[in-house]
Each structure stands twice: as C-alpha cells, then as structure tokens.
C-alpha positions as CSV (number, residue, x, y, z in Angstrom):
1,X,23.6,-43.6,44.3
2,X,25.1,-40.0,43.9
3,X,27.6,-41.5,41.2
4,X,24.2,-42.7,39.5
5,X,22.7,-39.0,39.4
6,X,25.7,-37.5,38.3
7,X,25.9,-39.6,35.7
8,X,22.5,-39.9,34.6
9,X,22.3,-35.6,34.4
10,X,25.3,-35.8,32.6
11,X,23.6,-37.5,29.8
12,X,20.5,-35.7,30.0
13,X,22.9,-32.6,29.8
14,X,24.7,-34.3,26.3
15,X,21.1,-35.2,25.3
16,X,20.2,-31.7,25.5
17,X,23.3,-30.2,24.2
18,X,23.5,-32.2,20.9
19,X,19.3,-31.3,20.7
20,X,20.2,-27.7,21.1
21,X,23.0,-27.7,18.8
22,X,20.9,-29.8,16.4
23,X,18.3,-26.9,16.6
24,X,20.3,-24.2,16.7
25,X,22.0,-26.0,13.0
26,X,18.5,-26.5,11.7
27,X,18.1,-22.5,12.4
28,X,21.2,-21.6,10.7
29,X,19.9,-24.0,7.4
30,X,16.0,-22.7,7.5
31,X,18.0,-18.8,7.7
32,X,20.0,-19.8,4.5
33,X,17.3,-20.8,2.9
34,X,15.3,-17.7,3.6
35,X,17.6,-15.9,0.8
36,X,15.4,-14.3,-1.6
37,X,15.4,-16.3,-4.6
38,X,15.7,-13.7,-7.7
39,X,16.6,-13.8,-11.4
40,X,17.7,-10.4,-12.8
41,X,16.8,-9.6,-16.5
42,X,18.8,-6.6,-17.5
43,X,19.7,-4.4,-20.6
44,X,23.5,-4.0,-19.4
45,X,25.8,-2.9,-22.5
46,X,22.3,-1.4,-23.8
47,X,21.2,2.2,-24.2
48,X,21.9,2.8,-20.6
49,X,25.1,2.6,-18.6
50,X,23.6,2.1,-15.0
51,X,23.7,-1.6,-15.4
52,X,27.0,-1.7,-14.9
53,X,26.5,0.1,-11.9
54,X,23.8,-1.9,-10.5
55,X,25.4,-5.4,-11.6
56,X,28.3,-4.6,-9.8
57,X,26.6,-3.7,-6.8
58,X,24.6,-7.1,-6.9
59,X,27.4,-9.2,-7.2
60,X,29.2,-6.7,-3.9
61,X,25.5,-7.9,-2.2
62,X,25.8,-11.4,-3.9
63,X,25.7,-13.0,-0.6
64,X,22.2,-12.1,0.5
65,X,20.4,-13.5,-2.5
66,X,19.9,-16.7,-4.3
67,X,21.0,-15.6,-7.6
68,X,18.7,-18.0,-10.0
69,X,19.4,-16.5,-13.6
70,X,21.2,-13.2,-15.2
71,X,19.2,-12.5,-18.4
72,X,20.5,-10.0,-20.9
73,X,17.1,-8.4,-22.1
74,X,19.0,-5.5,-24.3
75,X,18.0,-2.6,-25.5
76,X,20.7,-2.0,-27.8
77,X,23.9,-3.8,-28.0
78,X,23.6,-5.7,-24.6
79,X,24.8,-9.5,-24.2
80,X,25.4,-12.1,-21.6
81,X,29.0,-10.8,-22.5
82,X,28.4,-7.8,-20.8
83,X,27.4,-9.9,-17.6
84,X,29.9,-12.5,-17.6
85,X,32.9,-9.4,-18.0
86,X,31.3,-8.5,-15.2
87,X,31.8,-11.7,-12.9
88,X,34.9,-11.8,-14.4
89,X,35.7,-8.5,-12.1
90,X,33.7,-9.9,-9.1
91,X,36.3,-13.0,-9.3
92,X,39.2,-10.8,-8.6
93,X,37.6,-9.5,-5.7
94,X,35.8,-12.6,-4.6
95,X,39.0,-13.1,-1.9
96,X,38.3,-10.1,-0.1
97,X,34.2,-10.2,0.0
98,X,34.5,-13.7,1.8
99,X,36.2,-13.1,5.0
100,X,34.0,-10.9,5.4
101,X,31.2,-13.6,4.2
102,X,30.9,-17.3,3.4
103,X,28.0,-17.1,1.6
104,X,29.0,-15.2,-2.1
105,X,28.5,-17.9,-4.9
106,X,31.2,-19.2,-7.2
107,X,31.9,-17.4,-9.7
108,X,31.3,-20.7,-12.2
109,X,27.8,-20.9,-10.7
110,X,27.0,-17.6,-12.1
111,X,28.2,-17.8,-14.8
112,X,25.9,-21.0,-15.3
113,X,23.2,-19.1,-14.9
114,X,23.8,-16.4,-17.4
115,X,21.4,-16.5,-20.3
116,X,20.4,-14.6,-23.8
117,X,17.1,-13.5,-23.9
118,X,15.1,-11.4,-26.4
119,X,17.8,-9.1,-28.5
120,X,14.6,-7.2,-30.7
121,X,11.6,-5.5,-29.2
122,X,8.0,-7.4,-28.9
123,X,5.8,-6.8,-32.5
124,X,2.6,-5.3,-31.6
125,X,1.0,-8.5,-30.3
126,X,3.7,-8.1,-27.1
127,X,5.3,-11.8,-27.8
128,X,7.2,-13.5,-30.3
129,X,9.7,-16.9,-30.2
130,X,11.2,-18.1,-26.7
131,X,14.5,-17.2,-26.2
132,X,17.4,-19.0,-23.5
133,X,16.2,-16.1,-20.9
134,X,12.7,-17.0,-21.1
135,X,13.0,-20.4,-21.3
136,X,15.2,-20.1,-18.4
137,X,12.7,-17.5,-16.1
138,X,10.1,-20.6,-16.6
139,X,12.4,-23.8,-15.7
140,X,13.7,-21.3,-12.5
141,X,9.8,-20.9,-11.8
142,X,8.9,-23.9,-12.0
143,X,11.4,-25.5,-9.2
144,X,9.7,-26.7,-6.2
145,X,10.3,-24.1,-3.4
146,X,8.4,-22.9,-0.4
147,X,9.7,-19.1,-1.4
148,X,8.6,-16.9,-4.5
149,X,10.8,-16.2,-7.4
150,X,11.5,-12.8,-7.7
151,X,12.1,-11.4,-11.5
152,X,13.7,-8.4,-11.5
153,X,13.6,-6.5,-14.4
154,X,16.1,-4.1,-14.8
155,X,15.7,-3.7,-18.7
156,X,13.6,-5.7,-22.0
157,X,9.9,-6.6,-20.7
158,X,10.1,-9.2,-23.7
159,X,11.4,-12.3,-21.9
160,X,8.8,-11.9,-18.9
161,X,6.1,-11.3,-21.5
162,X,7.8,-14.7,-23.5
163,X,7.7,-16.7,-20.3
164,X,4.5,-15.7,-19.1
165,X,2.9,-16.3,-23.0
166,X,4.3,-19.7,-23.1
167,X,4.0,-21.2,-19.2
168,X,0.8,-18.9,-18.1
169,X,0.9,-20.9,-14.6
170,X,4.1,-19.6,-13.6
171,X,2.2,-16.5,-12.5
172,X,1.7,-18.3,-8.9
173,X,5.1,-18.8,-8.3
174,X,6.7,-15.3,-9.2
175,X,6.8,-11.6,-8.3
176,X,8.1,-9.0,-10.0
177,X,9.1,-5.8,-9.7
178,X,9.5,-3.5,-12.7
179,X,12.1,-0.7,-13.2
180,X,9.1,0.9,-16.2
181,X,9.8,4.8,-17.0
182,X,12.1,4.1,-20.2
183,X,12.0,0.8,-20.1
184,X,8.4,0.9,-20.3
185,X,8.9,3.0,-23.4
186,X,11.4,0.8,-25.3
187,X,8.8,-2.1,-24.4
188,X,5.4,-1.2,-24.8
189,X,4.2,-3.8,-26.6
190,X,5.6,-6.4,-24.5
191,X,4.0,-4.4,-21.0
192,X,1.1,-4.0,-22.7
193,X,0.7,-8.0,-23.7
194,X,1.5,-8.4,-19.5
195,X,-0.8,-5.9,-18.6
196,X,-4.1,-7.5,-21.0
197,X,-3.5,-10.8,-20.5
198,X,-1.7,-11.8,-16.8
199,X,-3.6,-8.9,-14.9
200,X,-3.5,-11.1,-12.0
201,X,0.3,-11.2,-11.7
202,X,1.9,-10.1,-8.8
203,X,3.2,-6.8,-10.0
204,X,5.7,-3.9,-8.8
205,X,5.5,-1.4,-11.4
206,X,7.7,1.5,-10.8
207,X,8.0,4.1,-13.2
208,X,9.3,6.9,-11.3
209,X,10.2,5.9,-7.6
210,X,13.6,4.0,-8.0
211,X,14.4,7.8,-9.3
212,X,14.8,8.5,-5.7
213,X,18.2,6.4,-5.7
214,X,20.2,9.1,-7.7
215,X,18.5,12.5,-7.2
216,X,20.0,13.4,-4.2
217,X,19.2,17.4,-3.7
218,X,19.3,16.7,0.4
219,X,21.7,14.4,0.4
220,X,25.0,14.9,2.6
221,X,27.7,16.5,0.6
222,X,29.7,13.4,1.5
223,X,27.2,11.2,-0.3
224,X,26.4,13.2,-3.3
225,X,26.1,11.0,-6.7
226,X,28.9,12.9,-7.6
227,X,31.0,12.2,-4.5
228,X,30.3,8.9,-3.5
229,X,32.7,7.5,-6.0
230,X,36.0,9.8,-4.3
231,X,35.0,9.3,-1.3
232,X,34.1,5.4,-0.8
233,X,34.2,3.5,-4.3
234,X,38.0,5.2,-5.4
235,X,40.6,2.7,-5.0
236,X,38.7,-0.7,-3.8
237,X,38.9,-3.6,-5.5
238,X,38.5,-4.4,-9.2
239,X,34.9,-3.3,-9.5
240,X,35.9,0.2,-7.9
241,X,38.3,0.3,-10.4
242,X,35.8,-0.6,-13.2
243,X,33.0,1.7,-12.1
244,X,34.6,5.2,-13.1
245,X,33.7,4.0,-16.4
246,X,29.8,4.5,-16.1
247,X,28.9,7.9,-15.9
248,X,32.6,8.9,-14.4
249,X,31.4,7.3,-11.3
250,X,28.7,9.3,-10.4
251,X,26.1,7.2,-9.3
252,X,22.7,6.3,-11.0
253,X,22.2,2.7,-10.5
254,X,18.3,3.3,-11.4
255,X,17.8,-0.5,-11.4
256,X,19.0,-1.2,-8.1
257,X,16.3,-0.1,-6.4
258,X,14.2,-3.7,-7.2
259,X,17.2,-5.3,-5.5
260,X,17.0,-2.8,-2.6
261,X,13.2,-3.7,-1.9
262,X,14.3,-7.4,-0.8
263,X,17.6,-6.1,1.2
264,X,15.4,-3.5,4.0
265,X,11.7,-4.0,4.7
266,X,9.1,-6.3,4.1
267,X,9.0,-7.6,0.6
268,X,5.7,-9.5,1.2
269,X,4.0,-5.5,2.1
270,X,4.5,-2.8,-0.9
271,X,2.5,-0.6,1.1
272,X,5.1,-0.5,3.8
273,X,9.0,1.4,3.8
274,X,12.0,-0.5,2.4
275,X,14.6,0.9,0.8
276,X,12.9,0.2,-2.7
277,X,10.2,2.3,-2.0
278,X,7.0,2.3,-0.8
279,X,3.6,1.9,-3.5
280,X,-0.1,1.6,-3.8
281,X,-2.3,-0.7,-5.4
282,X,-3.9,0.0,-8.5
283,X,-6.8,-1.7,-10.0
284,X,-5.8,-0.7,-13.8
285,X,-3.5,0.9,-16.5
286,X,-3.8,3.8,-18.2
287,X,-4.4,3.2,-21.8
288,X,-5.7,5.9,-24.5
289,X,-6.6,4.6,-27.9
290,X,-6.7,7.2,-30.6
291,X,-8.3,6.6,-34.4
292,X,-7.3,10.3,-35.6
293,X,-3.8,12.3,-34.9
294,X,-3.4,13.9,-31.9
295,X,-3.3,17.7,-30.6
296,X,-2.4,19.4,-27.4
297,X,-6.0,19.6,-26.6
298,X,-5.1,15.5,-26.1
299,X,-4.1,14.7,-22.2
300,X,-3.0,11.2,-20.9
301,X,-1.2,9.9,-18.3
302,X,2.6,9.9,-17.8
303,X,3.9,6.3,-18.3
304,X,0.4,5.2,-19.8
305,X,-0.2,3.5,-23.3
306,X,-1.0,5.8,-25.7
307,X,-2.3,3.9,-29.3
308,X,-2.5,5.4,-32.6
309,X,-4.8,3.8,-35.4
310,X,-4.7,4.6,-38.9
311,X,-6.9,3.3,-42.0
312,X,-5.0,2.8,-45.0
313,X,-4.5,-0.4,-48.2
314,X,-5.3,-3.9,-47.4
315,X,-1.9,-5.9,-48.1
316,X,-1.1,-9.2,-48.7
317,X,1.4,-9.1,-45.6
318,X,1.4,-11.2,-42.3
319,X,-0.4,-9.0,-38.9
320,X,2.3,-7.8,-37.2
321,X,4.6,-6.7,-40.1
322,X,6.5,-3.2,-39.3
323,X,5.8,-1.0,-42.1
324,X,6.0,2.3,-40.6
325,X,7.6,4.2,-38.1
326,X,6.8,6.9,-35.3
327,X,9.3,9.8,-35.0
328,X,9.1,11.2,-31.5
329,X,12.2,14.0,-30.9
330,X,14.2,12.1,-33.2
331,X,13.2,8.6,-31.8
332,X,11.7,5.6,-34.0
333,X,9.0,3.2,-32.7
334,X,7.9,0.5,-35.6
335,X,4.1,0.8,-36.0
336,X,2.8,-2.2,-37.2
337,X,0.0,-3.8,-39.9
338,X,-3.2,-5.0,-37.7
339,X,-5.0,-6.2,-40.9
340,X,-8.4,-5.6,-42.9
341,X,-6.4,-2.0,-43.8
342,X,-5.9,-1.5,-40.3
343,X,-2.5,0.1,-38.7
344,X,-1.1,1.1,-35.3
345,X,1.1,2.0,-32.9
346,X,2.2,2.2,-29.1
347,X,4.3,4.5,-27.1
348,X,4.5,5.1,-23.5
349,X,5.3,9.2,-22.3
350,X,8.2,8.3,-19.8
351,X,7.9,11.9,-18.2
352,X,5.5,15.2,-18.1
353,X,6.0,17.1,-21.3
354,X,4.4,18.1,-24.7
355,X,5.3,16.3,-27.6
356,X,4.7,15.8,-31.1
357,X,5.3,12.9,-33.8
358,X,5.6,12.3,-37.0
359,X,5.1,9.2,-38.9
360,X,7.4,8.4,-42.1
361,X,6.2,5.1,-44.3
362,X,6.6,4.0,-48.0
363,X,2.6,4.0,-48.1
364,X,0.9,7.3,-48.8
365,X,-1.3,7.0,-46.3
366,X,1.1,5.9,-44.0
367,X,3.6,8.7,-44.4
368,X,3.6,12.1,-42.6
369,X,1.1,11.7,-40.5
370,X,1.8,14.8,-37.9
371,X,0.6,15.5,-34.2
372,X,1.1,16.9,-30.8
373,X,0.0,15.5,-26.6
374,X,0.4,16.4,-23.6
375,X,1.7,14.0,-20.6
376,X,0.4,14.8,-17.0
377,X,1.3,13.7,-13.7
378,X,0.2,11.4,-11.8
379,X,-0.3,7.8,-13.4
380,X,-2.4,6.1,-13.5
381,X,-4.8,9.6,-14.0
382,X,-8.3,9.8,-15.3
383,X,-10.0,6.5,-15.9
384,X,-10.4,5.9,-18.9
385,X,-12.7,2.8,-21.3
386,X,-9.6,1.8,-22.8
387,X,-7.7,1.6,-19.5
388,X,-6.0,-2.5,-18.6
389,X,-8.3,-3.6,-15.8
390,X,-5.7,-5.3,-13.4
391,X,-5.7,-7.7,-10.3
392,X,-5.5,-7.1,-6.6
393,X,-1.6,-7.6,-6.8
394,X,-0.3,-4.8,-9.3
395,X,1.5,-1.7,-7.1
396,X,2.4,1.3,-8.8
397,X,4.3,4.6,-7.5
398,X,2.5,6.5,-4.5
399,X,0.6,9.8,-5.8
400,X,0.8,11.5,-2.5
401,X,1.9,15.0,-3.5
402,X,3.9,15.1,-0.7
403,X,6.0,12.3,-2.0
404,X,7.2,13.6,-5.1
405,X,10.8,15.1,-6.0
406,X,9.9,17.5,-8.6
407,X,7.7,15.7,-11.0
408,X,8.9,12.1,-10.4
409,X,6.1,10.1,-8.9
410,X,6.8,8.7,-5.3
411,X,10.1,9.3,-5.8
412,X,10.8,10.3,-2.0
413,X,10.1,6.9,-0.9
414,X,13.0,5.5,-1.8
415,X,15.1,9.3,-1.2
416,X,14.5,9.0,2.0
417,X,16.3,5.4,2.8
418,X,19.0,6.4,0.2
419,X,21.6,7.5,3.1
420,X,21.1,4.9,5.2
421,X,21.5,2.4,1.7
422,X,24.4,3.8,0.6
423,X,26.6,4.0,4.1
424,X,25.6,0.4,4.2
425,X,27.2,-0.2,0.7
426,X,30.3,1.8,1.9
427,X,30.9,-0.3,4.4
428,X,31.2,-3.5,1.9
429,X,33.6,-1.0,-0.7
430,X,35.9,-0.7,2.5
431,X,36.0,-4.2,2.5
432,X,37.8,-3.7,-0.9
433,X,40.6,-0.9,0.3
C-alpha cells in the first residue's frame, strides 16, 4: 500500500512539474511577446546628425523591441543606405550584445525591413504618391496582433501622412509619437494634412520635451553631453568607434526620446512619468490663417501653423504647383498655386522669436512680398477659428511653467529621467569595452 502512495505522489509530483514548467514556458513566450512592436521613420544622413546617434542607440536596445520597419523619411540627402551602414556596425558588435542577451535580431532581418520612403516634402495638400515606407507602415499595421504598432517618427511626416491618406483604417491599430519642433517645420504640409483629416489618431506630439535629452545644465559633470562620450562610449565596440563622428560625440540624440517612452513607464498613460516625458491632452492645433502680410503686431503660437494667402493671375497650371518661395533667415519653403488666382503657404515657428519673410516668385504679384511675427510660448496658445480641432488621443508638451528649461516646453520631463537613462545605457557600452 505505501509503495502505492509513493508512487502515485510521485506522479502527481511529475504531473505538476511538467504543468509548472509548461506555465512557467508559456510565461516566458506571452513576455516575448510583450515587446513593443515599433517601426522608426527617420531622416538619418539628412539635415541633422542625431540620427546616427539615436540609430545606434536603438540597435544597442535592439533587444527590447520588435523592430517592424526602418523608414528613411529624409530631409536632405538621407537613404536606407544611411540605415543599413548602420546595421552594418551593429553586426560587428552583435557578438558582444548577445551574451549579454539572446533576444537582439539578425542583422539580415533588419536589414529586410529597411525601406525608402518619401525623398521630397508633401505639396500643400499634405500627400502625394505612396512610397516603399508607406506602403510598408500599412502592411506592418495591418498584421493581426493583440499589441499596437508604434510609429516613431524621428524625421519626414510624409510617409505617416502617405499611409494614413491611402489605408485611413489603420488609425485603430497604431500610435505614434512625433519628434515635431523642426521636423514640424520641414513638414508642415504633411502635419497639417494629419492634423485636418485623422484628428482621431492616437497622437504624441512633441515639439519641445525630447529637448530635455541633451540640455543637461544640472546634469553630473560625469554625464555632461560633452563627457559622456570620454567617459562611457570611447573605446567600445564599432558603434563607439563610429559615434565621434556626430557632433564629436557630444550627445544630442533628440529622437531618442520616442524610443525612451516604451523603455521606462507606462506607454498606454502620457500623462504619467517615463523617460520620454510626460504630456497633456489637447483638444486642437494651433493654426493662424493670414490673407495680408504679416507685422510684429501678429502673435501665434510656437510650433503652430501659420498660413499665408495671396491673390494674384489665374493660370493654366495644376493646384498644388510650387511657384513661389518663402525666405525665412535665409530658408526656402515652396508656396504653392490653390487655384481661381489663389496662392499660399505654410510654415511652422519651431522656437520663440521674431521673424520676418520675404517671398521671391517669377510673378509680379508673387514676388517681394515682405513681413514680420512674433512666436510665443506655450503651444498650443490662444484659441483660435482657424485652429485643427483634434480627438481625445492627441498629447502635446506639458505647459506647466514649472516644467520648462528655458523656453523649451515641458522639457523637464524628460531632464529629469535623463541620468537614470543614460547610466542605464552605460552599462550596455561597457558591454562593448
């Protein structure tokens, strides 16, 4: 009888064994799943270095994500060639990142998922031809998951705007959080397309607070942008090697900040901390709409959309032709032909200031057209009847005044976690040595 028992509780204990090991297995697949799903669209080799800097630090974090697609959205010269040179890097180092970690990708499955987007800026209407990135945002949308996709857009608004023109039901499967500021400049025709028509997206716009990552004025000496690079990049690896050439190491990174919101905190709760900030909702966009030129008397909002119309000869031309351009310090923005003799143009101030313009055109009446505005903080500002009325899902940057660093908007939401981020990321470089 005892042999009996004995036996019979050893295979109840088996039973339970292979049931706990079964569950605990299960566990380990549900966590793995739980990666945040994420395609990046970014300007690398653009107008802006920081890509670089951010790239490499994604592929360093390559482990915590599924990586879904790397779009080159350029401003300027960018291509996927920028992006795959960069893989290229993270393949030497590859060795090293997994014993520390099984979970970094292939470097062939990256480079699979590497695509051209949009190489020109939106025409006035915000939209124009799909391109492989936005063709490749929807398919990525569109796969059956129980988790969002999260579009990260580190540079050209043009392949979200693309996607979201041609597959306007993807909006239930995405969120997206937008590096705006000069981006937002570069592509206001494409935000403002977004902003009209897919109000109900759910929307991270931040135009000032990822400049908390790289102004560091109470940061530890030992952390400085300046000396992070000596004291913890210097030396590691083939990306540390690379990454003296963006900005002589000095760390900007002012994209990484979108990645940063799914690494600490809650990405489902803007209004909370995470090391990508912290934001508010907003129920619309600033947007002024002028029919005259423009004088210092004129306020809007940092980071809103300021329109200029002008009257001039009905031509036998397409809507949406570029026939004139807006000189702002010495930078163009195309203005464009509306029709019925109608003309205009977009810009988006990117910081507090006072500028002026000038317009230069082959038409007369296009052609030195001269004025001056005046850019305030905080955005959104005054409401306004031209403003884009939004959804309950679009955050912006906090307009506590307590959170600002100087005149950057909410920026001391991210400041705050930037020790504690970049100690982190100095533990992965040592990985590296």
């Amino acid at each position: 009888m005892q042999s009996i028992i004995l036996k019979s509780s050893v295979k109840y204990w088996f039973i339970g064994a292979v049931v706990i090991l079964a569950l605990v297995q299960t566990n380990i697949s549900a966590l793995a799943q739980t990666k945040p799903r994420i395609i990046i669209s970014t300007d690398i080799g653009g107008t802006d270095p920081d890509d670089f800097q951010s790239m490499i630090h994604l592929l360093m974090y390559a482990d915590r994500f599924q990586i879904e697609g790397l779009v080159s959205s350029p401003y300027g010269d960018g291509r996927t060639k920028d992006i795959l040179n960069m893989i290229d890097l993270y393949e030497k180092d590859l060795s090293k990142l997994k014993k520390h970690s099984s979970g970094f990708p292939a470097p062939d499955a990256l480079r699979a998922v590497c695509k051209q987007g949009a190489i020109k800026e939106a025409a006035y209407k915000g939209f124009s031809a799909a391109t492989e990135g936005s063709d490749w945002i929807i398919r990525c949308a569109r796969k059956k998951s129980d988790q969002p996709l999260w579009v990260l857009v580190w540079g050209g608004f043009e392949d979200l705007a693309q996607a979201l023109h041609d597959a306007p039901e993807i909006k239930d499967r995405i969120r997206v959080y937008m590096i705006g500021g000069p981006n937002k400049k570069w592509g206001v025709n494409a935000y403002s397309y977004i902003a009209e028509h897919h109000p109900d997206l759910w929307m991270i716009e931040a135009n000032a607070t990822y400049r908390g990552w790289f102004m560091d004025p109470e940061s530890p000496k030992n952390i400085t942008s300046k000396a992070f690079y000596g004291n913890y990049i210097q030396g590691r690896g083939a990306m540390g090697k690379d990454f003296i050439n963006y900005y002589k190491g000095d760390i900007k990174m002012g994209d990484t900040p979108s990645l940063a919101y799914l690494m600490k905190g809650n990405p489902d709760t803007p209004t909370g901390e995470s090391w990508g900030g912290s934001f508010t909702p907003i129920d619309r966009s600033s947007r002024a709409i002028f029919e005259r030129n423009t004088t210092t008397a004129d306020t809007v909002a940092t980071y809103s959309v300021v329109e200029w119309r002008f009257k001039g000869p009905k031509l036998a031309i397409p809507t949406d032709s570029a026939c004139f351009t807006l000189d702002i310090s010495g930078q163009l923005w195309p203005g464009y032909y509306l029709g019925e003799g109608r003309y205009g143009v977009r810009y988006s101030p990117k910081q507090v200031e006072v500028g002026s313009y000038t317009t230069h055109s082959s038409i007369s009446e296009l052609d030195g057209q001269k004025g001056k505005y005046v850019s305030v903080a905080p955005w959104p500002g005054k409401r306004g009847p031209n403003d884009y009325v939004l959804g309950r899902n679009w955050y912006g940057d906090r307009t506590e005044p307590e959170l600002f660093l100087g005149t950057q908007q909410g920026a001391k939401t991210v400041s705050k976690h930037r020790e504690e981020f970049l100690m982190d990321w100095a533990k992965r470089w040592e990985w590296l040595k």
